[in-house]
C-alpha positions in Angstrom: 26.9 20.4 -13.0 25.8 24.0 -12.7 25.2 25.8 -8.6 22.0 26.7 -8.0 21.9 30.4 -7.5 21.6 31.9 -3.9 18.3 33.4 -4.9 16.9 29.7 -6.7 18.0 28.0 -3.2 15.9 30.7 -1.1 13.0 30.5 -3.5 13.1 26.5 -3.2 13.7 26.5 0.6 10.6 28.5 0.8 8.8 26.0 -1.7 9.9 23.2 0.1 8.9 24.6 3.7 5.4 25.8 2.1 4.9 22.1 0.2 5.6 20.4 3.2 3.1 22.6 5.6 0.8 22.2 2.7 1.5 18.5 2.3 0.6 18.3 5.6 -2.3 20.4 5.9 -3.7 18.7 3.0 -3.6 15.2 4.4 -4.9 16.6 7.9 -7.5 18.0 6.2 -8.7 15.2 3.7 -8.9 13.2 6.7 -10.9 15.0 8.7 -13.3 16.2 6.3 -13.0 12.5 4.3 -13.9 11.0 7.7 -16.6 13.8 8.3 -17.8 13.6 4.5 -18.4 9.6 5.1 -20.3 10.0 8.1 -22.6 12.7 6.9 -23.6 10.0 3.8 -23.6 7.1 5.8 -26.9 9.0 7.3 -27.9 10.5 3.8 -28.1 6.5 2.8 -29.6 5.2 6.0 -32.2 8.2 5.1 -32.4 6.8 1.5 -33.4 3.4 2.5 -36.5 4.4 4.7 -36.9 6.5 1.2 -36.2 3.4 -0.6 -38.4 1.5 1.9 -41.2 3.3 1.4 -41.2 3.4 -2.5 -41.4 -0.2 -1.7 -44.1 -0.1 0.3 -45.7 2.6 -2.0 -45.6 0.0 -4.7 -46.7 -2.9 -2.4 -49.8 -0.9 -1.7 -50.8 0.1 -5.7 -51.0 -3.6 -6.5 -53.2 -3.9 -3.2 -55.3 -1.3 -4.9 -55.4 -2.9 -8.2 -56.4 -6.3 -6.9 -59.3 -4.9 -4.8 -60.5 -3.1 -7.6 -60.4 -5.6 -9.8 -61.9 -8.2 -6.7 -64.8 -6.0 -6.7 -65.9 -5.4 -10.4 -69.0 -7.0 -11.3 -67.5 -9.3 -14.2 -65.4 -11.1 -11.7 -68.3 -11.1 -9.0 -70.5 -12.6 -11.4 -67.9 -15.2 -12.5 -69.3 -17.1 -9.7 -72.5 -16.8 -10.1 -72.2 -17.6 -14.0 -69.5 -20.2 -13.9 -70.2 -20.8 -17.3 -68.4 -18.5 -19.6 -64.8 -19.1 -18.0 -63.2 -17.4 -21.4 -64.9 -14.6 -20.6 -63.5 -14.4 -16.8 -59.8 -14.9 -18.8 -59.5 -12.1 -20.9 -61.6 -9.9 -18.3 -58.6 -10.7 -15.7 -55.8 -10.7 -18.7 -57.2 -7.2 -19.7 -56.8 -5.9 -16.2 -53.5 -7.3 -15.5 -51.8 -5.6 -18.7 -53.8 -2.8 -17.9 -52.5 -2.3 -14.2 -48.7 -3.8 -14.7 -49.6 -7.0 -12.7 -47.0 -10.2 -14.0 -50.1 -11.9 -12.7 -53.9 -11.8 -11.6 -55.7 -15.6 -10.5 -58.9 -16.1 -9.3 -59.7 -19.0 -7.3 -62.9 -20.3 -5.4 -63.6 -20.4 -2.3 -62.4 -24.3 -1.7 -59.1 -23.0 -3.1 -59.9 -24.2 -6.8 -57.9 -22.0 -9.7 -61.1 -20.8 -11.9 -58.9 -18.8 -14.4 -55.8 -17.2 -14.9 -54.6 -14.2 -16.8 -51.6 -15.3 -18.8 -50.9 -17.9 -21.0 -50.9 -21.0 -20.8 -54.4 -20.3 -18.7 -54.1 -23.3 -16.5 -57.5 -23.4 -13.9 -58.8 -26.5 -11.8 -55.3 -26.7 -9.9 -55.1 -25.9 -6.3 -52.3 -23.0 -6.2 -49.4 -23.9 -3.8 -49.2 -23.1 -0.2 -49.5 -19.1 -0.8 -49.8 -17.7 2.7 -51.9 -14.4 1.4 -54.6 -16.4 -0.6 -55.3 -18.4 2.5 -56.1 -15.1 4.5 -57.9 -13.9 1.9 -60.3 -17.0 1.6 -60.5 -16.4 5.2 -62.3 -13.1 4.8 -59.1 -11.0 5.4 -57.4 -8.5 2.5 -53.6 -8.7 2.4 -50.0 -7.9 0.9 -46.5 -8.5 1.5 -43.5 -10.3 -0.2 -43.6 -13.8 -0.9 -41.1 -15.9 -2.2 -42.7 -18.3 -5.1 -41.1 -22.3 -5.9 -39.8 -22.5 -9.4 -43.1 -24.6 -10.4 -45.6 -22.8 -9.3 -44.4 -19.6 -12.0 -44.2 -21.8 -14.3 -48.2 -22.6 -13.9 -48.7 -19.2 -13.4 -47.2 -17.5 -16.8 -45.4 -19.4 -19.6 -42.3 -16.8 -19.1 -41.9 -16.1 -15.3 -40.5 -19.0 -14.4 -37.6 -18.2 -17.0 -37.4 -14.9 -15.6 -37.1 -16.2 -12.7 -34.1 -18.2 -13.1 -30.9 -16.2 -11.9 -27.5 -18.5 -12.1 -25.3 -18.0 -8.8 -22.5 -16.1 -9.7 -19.2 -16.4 -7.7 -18.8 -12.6 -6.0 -15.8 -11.5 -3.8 -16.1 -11.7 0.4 -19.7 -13.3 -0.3 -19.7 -16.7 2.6 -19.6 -20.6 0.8 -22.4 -22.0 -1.5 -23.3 -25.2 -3.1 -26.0 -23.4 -4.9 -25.4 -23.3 -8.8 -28.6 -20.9 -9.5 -31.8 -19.2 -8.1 -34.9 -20.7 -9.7 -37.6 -19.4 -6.6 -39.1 -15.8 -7.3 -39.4 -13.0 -5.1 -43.2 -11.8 -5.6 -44.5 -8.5 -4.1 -48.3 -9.6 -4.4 -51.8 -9.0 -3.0 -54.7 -11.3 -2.1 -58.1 -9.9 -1.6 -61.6 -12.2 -0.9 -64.3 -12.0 -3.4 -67.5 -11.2 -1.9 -70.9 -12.4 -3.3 -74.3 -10.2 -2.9 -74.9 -11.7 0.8 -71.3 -10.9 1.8 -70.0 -14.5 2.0 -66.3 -15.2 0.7 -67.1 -16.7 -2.8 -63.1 -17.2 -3.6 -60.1 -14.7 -3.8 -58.1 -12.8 -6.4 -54.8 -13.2 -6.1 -52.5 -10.5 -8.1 -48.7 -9.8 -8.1 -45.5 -8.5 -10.5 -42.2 -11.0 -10.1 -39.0 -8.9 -8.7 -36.6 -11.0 -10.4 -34.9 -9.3 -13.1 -38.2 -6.1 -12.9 -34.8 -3.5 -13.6 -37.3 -0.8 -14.3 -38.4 -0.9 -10.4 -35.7 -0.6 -9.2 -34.2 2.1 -11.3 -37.5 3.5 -10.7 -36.9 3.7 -6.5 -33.3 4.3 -7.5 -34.3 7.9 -9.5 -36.6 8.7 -6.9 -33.7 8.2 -4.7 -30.7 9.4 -6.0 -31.5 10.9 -9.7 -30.1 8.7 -12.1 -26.6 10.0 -11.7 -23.1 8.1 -12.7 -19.3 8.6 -11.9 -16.9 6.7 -14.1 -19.5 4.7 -15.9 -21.1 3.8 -12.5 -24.1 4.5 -11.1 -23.6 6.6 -8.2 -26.5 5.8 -6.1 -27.7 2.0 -6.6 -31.0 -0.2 -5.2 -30.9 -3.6 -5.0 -33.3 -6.7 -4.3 -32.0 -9.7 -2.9 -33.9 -12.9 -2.6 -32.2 -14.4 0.3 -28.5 -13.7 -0.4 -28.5 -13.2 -4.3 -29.2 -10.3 -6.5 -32.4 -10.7 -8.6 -32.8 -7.3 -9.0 -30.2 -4.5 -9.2 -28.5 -1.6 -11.2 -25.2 -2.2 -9.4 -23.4 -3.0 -13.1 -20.0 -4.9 -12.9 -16.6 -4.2 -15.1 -18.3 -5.4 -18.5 -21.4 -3.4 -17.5 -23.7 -5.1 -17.5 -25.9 -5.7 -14.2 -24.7 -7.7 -11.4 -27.4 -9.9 -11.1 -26.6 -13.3 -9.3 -23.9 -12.0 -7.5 -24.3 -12.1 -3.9 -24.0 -10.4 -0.9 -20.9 -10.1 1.0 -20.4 -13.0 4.0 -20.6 -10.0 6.9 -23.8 -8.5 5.5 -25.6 -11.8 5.2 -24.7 -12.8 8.7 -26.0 -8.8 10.0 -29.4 -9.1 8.2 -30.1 -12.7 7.2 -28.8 -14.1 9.9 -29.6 -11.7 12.6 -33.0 -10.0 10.9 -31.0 -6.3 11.3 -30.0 -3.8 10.2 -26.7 -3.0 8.2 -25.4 0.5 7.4 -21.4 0.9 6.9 -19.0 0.7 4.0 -19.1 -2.4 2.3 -17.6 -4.3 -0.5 -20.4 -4.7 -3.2 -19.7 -6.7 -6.3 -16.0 -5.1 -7.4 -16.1 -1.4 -5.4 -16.6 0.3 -2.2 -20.4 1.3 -1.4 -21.7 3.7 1.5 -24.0 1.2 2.1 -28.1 0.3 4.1 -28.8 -3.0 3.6 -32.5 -3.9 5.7 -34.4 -7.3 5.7 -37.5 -8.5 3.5 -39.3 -10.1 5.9 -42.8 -12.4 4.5 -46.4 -11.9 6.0 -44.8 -14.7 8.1 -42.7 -12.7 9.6 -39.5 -14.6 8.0 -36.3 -13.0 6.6 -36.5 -14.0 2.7 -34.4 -11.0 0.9 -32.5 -8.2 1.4 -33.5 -4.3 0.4 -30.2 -2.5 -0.5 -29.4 1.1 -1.5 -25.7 2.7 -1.7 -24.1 5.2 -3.0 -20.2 4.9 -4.6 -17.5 5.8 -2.4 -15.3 7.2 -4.3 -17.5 9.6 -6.0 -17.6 11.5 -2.9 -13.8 11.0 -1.7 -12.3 12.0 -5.0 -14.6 14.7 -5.5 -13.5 16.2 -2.1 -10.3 15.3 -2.7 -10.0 17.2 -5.6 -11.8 20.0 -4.3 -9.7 20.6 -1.2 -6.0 20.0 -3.2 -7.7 22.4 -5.9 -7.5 25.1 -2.8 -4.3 23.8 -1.5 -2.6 23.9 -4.5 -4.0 27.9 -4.9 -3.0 28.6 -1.5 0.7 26.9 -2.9 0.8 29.5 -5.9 0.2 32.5 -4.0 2.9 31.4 -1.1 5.1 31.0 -4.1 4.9 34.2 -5.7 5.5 36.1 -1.9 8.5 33.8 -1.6 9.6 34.9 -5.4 8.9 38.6 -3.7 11.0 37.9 -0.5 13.9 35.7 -2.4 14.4 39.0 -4.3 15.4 41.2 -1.4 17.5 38.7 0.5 19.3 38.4 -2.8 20.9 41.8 -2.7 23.4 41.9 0.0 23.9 38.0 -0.5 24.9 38.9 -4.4 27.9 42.0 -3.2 29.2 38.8 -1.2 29.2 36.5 -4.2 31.1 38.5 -6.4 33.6 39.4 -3.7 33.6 35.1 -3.2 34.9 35.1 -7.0 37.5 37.3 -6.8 39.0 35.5 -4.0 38.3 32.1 -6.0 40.0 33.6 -8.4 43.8 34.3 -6.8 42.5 37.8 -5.3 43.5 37.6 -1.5 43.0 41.4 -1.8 39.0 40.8 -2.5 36.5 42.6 0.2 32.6 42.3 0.6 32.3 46.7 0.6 29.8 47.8 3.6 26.1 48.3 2.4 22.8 47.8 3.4 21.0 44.8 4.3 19.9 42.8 7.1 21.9 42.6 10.3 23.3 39.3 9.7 24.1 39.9 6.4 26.2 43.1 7.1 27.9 40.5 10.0 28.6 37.7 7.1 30.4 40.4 4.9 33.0 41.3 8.4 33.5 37.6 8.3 33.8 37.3 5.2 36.0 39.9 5.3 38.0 38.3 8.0 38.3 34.9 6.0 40.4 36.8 3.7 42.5 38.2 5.5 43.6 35.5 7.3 43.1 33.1 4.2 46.9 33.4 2.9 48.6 32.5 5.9 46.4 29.1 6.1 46.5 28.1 2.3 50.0 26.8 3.1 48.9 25.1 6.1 46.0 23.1 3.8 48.5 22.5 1.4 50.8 20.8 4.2 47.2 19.3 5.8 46.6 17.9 2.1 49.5 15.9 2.1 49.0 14.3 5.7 45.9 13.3 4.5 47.3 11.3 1.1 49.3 9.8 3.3 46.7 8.5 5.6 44.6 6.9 2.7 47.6 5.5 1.4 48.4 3.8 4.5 44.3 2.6 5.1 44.5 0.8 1.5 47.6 -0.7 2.5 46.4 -1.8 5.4 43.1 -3.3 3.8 45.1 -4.9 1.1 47.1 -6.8 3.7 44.0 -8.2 5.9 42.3 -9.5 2.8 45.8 -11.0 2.1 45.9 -12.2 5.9 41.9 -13.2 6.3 42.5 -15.6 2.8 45.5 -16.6 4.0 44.1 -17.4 7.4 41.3 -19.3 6.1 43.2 -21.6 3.5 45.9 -22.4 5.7 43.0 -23.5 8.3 41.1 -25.2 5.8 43.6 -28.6 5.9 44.5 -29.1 9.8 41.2 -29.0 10.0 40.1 -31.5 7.7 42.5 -33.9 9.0 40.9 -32.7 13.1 37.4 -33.6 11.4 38.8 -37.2 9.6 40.5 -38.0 13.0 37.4 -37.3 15.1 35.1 -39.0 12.7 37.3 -42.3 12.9 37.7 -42.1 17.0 34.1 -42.0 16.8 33.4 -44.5 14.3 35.8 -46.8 17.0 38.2 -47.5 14.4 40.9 -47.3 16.6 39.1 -49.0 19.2 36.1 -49.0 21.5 35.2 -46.0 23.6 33.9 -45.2 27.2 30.6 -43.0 27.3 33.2 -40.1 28.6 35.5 -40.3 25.5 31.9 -40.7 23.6 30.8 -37.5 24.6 34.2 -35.2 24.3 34.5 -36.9 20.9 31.0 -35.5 20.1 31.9 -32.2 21.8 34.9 -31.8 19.1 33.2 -33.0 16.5 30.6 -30.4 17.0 33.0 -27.4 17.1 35.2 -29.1 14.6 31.9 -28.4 12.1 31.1 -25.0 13.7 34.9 -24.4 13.3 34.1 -25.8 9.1 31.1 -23.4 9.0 32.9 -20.5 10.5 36.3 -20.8 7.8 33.6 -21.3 4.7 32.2 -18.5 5.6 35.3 -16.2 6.1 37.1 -17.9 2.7 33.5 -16.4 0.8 33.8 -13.1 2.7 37.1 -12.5 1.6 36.5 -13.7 -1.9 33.2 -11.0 -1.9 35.5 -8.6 -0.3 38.1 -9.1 -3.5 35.2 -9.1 -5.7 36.3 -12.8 -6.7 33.1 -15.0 -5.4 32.3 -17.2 -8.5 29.4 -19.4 -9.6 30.3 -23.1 -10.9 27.0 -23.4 -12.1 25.3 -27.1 -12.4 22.1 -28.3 -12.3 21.3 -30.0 -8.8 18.9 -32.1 -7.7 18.7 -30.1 -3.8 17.7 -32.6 -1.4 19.9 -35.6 -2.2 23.1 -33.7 -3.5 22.4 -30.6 -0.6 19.9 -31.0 1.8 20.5 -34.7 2.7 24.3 -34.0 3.5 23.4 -31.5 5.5 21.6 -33.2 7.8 23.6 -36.3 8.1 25.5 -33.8 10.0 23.5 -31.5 11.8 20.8 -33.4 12.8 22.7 -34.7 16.2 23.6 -31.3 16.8 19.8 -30.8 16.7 19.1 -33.9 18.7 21.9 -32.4 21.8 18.6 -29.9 22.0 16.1 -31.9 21.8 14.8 -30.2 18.4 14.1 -32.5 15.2 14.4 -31.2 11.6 11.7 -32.4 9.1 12.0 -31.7 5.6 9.2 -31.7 2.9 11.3 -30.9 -0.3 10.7 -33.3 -3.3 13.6 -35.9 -3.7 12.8 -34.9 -8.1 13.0 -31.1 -7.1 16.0 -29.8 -9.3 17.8 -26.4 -10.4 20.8 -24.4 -11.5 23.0 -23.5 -8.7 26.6 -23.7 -7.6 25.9 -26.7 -5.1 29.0 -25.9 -2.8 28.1 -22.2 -2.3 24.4 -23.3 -2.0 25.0 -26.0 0.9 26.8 -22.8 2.4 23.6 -21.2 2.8 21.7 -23.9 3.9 24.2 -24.7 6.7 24.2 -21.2 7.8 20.1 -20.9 7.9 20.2 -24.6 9.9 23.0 -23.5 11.8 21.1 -20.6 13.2 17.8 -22.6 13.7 19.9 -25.1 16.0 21.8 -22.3 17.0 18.8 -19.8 18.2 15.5 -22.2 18.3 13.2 -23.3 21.0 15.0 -26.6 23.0 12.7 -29.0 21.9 11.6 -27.1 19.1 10.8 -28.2 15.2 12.8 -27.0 12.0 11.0 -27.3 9.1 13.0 -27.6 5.7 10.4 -26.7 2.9 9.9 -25.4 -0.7 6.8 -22.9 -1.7 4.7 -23.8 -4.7 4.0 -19.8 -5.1 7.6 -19.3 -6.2 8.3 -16.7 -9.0 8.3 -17.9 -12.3 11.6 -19.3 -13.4 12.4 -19.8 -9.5 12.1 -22.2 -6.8 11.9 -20.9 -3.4 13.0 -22.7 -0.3 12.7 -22.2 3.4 14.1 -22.9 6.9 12.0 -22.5 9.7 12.3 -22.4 13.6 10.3 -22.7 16.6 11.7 -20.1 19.1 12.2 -16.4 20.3 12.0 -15.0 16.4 13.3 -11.3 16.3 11.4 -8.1 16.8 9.4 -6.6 13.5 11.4 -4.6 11.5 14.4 -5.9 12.2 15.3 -8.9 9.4 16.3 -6.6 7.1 19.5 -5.8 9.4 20.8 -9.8 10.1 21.8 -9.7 6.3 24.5 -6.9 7.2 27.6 -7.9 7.9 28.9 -8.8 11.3 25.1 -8.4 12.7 23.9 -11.0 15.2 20.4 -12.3 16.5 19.3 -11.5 19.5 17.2 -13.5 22.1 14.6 -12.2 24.6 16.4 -10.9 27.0 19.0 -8.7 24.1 21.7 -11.6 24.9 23.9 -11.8 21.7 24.9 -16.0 20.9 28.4 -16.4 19.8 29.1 -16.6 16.2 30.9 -14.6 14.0 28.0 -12.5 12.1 29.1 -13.5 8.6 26.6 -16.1 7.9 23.7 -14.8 6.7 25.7 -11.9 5.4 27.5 -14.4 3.2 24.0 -16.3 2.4 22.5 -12.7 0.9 25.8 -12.3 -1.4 25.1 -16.1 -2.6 21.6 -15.9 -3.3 22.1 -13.0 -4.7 24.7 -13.7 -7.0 22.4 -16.5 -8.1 20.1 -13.8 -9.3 17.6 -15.0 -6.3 16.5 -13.0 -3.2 16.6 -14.0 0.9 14.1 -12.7 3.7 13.7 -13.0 7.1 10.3 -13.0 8.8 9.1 -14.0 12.1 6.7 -13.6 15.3 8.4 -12.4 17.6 8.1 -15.3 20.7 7.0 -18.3 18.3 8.8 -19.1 15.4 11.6 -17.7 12.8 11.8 -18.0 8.9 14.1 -17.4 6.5 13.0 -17.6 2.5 15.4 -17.5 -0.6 14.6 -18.1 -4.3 16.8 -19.8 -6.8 16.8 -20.3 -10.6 15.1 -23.5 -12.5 17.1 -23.1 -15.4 21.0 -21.9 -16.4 21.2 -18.9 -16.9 22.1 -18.0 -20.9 25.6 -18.2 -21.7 26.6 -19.9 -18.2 28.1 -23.1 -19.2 27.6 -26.1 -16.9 30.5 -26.9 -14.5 
């Protein structure tokens, strides 16, 4: 591989100095003006909603105007008093509606008695339904507001507004729990006014409104009086919404496909702020499938009732990209010309640097003789060439000491490898020699115990117990140091077989370690399926769960639980099991380091337990080899866990032990 020059490393020393001051400059700054950038639109959007509001309002109050106009023409005044040309009322009232945008126009007597409508199907006779601003206008009093209209009453109103109407719930991310399937009510911005006969008396009302549900073009309308109609990515940038309670029935917010969101609902935290709490909202918030800078304020009916929600937002990341563009656009200029003065600078350190690199190559090259000449340059550079200088001078008389040095050192690493070939000789020699006095200790323990040599007192009871449970600690310890050295040869092998885990591993397992568990007080509960199978090597796999249990007894809370379980989440192709303790836990961050070898847990007060270290050590290599992973979580004071996957299947080629 070719040296960088001296001149390249200057020139990327300077780079890297100026990158990282620029790195850091960069994300100071993005912060601080993305933090000041969102606050500065958070009031730009709580500005567009009274904007919003009052293009709301504005429209609230044309329809007002329309009605009363059309309340005080003569051809509805005279309707009645000439109640017999009803036809004629109809298309007098149809004409006006078209005329003035209305979805509707009704006119009803004075006892509350439709006398005509203006839209097919032309239903009159019926008493209208409980509209709050048709009683107050038969009482002599003009009014407007939103009101929200039953599914039935639309449908007697206009043969298509009920249809219109009809908004299916869809399910939206961070919106609260619903039962509701669809949204058949309609959110009507309408206005009553009393029809007044020659002597002043109320002779009825007239009763005119549009239907919000799905009316896009008023709210793009409010939305390009707002905002413009501008997009980013295929979004709009600044959106208006009408809710009728929690659901969209009106909106240009689009979703992926894009078309408009409507039926998706409002996220769980906004309902709560504004339906719940009749306030206001203004923060970022989730809306649909992207981040919003967003006002949300109630609807509230001449009632005074919350009934909808009036939402405008703008899109996030149109303004956090942008700026972030922007300001790396003059970091990275700022970059370029740092660059070019480091090129410039680079340049004249090279020269004195260069007189010493050819004087370095004649040394290289067998010439002891070879001297940096004097010349200019910086102060330490004319010092490096006296050094430099100096090396060479005194260079012959040590080459023959590194030569002798050299050899010492051969020596030494021939010496180390001898000495680590003869403790993995010793530590497997150790461990199999141990492996059958112990056997026998555990067989002769297990048949005092069993009393068939006799009956025992409660003391010969308990020191039996006592052995038996460091004869298996003693087990655990020489498993674990016959698998280290075998990973330390680079001779652990897989006898692969498929397994059913909890009769042929688990259950063994706590036949024996479940008194140990008792001596504490704990108990272990396991949920794993007696049908759950896999490919594994079951001897090297009850190794792992011994060590995991071990340490659960070993380091859990006296009176604790241990749970033995399996996720249903596992990767595909895996199953993943876990052990898990009621105790101290360990501190965050620290798992990682129990799967090194010879590393310990810890309790609260940073007491080490005995052990030897090895355990989960070993565990990692076994899972691993299994192609499977381990990890260690906890919080720290309650509970411990440790997690490892294993494979369903064989792996191809692996024949079955």
């Amino acid at each position: 591989m070719r040296r960088l020059s001296t001149r390249t490393r200057l020139l990327l020393a300077f780079v890297l100095v100026i990158g990282i001051v620029a790195t850091v400059t960069t994300w100071a700054g993005l912060s601080f003006l993305g933090r000041s950038a969102v606050r500065g639109a958070m009031l730009h959007v709580e500005a567009d909603l009274e904007s919003a509001r009052s293009a709301y309002e504005a429209e609230r109050d044309q329809i007002r105007v329309f009605v009363g106009l059309a309340a005080q023409s003569d051809s509805i005044v005279g309707a009645f008093r000439a109640p017999g040309r009803p036809d004629a009322v109809t298309r007098e009232l149809e004409r006006r509606r078209k005329r003035s945008g209305l979805d509707f126009l009704t006119l009803v007597d004075a006892s509350g008695i439709v006398t005509a409508r203006s839209r097919p199907p032309y239903v009159a006779g019926d008493r209208p339904w409980a509209d709050p601003l048709l009683a107050r206008a038969l009482a002599g009093e003009a009014a407007s507001g939103t009101v929200v209209v039953p599914g039935a009453a639309l449908e007697i109103e206009g043969e298509d507004l009920a249809e219109r109407a009809f908004v299916p719930v869809v399910f939206t991310e961070r919106a609260g729990p619903t039962a509701r399937l669809a949204e058949d009510r309609g959110l009507v911005l309408e206005a009553a006014l009393p029809v007044l006969d020659p002597s002043g008396r109320v002779a009825g009302a007239l009763v005119g409104g549009i239907l919000l549900n799905r009316r896009f073009e008023f709210v793009d309308r409010i939305r390009d009086v707002v905002f413009g109609n501008k997009t980013y990515e295929g979004k709009p940038v600044g959106t208006v919404t009408l809710f009728l309670a929690d659901v969209r029935v009106a909106t240009n917010v689009v979703l992926d496909s894009g078309a408009r969101a409507i039926g998706t609902r409002v996220s769980e935290e906004v309902a709560a702020a504004v339906l719940g709490r009749g306030g206001r909202f203004a923060d970022r918030a989730f809306v649909v499938n992207d981040w919003y800078l967003s006002a949300y304020e109630p609807i509230r009916d001449p009632e005074g009732r919350v009934v909808g929600i009036l939402y405008v937002g703008l899109l996030e990341k149109k303004y956090t990209e942008v700026l972030a563009a922007r300001f790396v656009g003059i970091s990275f200029g700022s970059l370029l010309v740092s660059v070019a003065l480091a090129v410039y600078l680079s340049i004249s350190f090279r020269r004195p640097i260069r007189r010493l690199v050819d004087a370095t190559r004649e040394l290289s090259s067998g010439n002891l003789a070879a001297r940096v000449p004097a010349g200019r340059g910086s102060r330490e550079a004319v010092e490096l060439g006296e050094a430099f200088n100096s090396m060479a001078e005194a260079l012959e008389s040590r080459t023959s000491q590194l030569r002798s040095t050299s050899e010492s050192l051969k020596r030494a690493a021939n010496e180390a490898e001898e000495r680590n070939r003869a403790y993995l000789e010793m530590l497997g020699f150790v461990t199999h020699e141990l492996k059958s006095p112990l056997a026998s200790i555990v067989f002769a323990i297990a048949a005092l115990r069993d009393r068939l040599l006799g009956p025992l007192n409660e003391a010969q009871e308990a020191l039996l117990k006592a052995a038996s449970n460091s004869a298996d600690y003693l087990q655990n310890t020489i498993a674990n140091y016959l698998n280290l050295s075998r990973i330390e040869e680079g001779e652990l092998k897989l006898r692969w077989s498929a397994t059913t885990f909890r009769g042929q591993v688990i259950a063994p397992l706590l036949d024996r370690l479940s008194e140990l568990a008792a001596d504490r007080g704990m108990r272990i509960e396991c949920d794993v399926p007696e049908d759950l199978a896999g490919a594994c090597d079951p001897s090297l796999v009850t190794s792992v769960f011994q060590n995991l249990l071990t340490n659960a007894v070993k380091y859990g809370r006296e009176g604790g639980r241990i749970e033995i379980g399996h996720d249903a989440d596992a990767p595909d192709g895996f199953v993943r099991f876990y052990v898990r303790n009621e105790g101290e836990g360990f501190p965050a961050g620290e798992g990682e380091k129990l799967f090194h070898k010879f590393s310990r847990l810890t309790q609260g007060g940073g007491e080490t337990k005995s052990g030897t270290g090895l355990g989960l050590f070993v565990s990692r290599v076994i899972v691993e080899k299994h192609g499977g992973t381990i990890v260690a979580e906890s919080e720290p004071g309650r509970w411990a866990k440790f997690a490892f996957t294993l494979p369903v299947n064989l792996p191809p080629g692996e024949p079955p032990a």
